[in-house]
Steps between C-alpha positions, in 0.01 A plus 500: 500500500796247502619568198469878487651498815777196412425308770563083517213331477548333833436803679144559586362856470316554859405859486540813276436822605382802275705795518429820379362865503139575475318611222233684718442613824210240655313555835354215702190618673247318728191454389196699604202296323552145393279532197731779382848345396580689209856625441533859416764783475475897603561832352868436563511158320513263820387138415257453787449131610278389789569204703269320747659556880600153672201497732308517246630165324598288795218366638396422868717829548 
């Protein structure tokens, strides 16, 4: 990244951050049954992903 950026080499590279458009429109949704994690996508070509709520991975909560 230094050199395609032409950066010293003294400088250290802390952070980079992607910018960009997406390629697809993705939908987070909470899961409904933990044994069923699949990702899938609907008549209209939304990437379905399912996430786990917080409650459900902190625990003591």
């Amino acid at each position: 990244l230094h050199s395609k950026l032409h950066l010293p080499e003294e400088l250290d590279i802390l952070l980079v951050v992607a910018l960009g458009k997406p390629a697809e429109k993705v939908m987070i949704d909470e899961v409904s049954d933990p044994d069923d994690m699949e990702y899938w996508r609907d008549e209209d070509d939304v990437h379905h992903v399912p996430k786990r709520s917080l409650d459900d991975l902190i625990i003591g909560s």
